[in-house]
MIMAR-92338 format. One record per residue (C-alpha): x, z, y. Coordinates in steps of 0.2 Angstrom, whole numbers, plus 2048, in hexadecimal, padded with zeros to 3 digits. Layout:
XZY ...
! end
This chain:
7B6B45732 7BAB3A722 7ADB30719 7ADB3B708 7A8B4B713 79BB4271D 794B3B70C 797B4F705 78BB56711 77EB4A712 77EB4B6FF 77CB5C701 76DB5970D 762B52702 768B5C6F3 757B636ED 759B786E7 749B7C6E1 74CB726D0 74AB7C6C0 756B7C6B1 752B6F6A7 75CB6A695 75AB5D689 74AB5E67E 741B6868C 72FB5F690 72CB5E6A2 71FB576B0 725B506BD 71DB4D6CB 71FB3B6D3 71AB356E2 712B216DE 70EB166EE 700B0B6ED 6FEAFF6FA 6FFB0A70A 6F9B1A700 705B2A6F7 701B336E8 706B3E6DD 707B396CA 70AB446BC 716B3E6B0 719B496A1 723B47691 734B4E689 746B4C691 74EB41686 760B3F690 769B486A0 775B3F6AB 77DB4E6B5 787B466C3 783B516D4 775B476DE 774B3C6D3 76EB466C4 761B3D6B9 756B436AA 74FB376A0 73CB3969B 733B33689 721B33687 714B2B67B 708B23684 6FBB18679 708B1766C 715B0F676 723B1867A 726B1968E 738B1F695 738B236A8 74AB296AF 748B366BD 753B396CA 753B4D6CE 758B4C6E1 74DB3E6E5 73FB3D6F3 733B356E6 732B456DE 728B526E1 729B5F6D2 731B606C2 729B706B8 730B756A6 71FB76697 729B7768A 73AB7A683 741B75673 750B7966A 75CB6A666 76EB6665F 771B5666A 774B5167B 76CB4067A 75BB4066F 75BB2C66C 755B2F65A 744B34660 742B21665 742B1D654 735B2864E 721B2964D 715B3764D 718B4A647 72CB46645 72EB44659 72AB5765A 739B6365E 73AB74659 734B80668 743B8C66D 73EB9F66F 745BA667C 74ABB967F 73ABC0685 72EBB6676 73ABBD668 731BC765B 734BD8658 73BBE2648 
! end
């Protein structure tokens, strides 16, 4: 057996299939395991994908939240043990991959624009 398909299955082991789609702009809690001393919990963590680093296994979402008016980034890994749930609040509709420009700004202009989907559209 080579090296590459012993890495592929074990990859494939720990490979996590309950995730939900997420997209950039989406805001998310994510469910993170914090150790303290010899003791588990589970933390919220709640705030608006900011990035997305698709690369199998090693898929990362980058998290932005305002917490006491400092900006806090977290970068999650998706297929990691540390995490125990990522749900989807809220999505919003963006023209960018990478929302960087929300770093730069204060108050009602970080808010994004909720996306309707199929099933909230109004009727004629």
């Amino acid at each position: 057996m080579k090296l590459q398909e012993i890495v592929r299955t074990l990859e494939a082991r720990q490979e996590k299939s309950d995730l939900p789609s997420i997209s950039i702009g989406d805001t998310v809690r994510v469910g993170v395991f914090i150790q303290e001393g010899n003791k588990q919990r589970l933390q919220p963590y709640e705030g608006t994908v900011i990035a997305q680093h698709r690369a199998g296994i090693h898929t990362t979402i980058t998290v932005r939240k305002v917490f006491q008016g400092v900006g806090v980034e977290r970068v999650f890994t998706l297929h990691s043990t540390c995490l125990q749930s990522v749900q989807v609040i809220r999505r919003a509709k963006v023209r960018r991959a990478k929302l960087y420009y929300l770093r730069d700004r204060v108050g009602k202009s970080t808010r994004l624009v909720t996306r309707l989907n199929s099933s909230q559209a109004p009727s004629l």
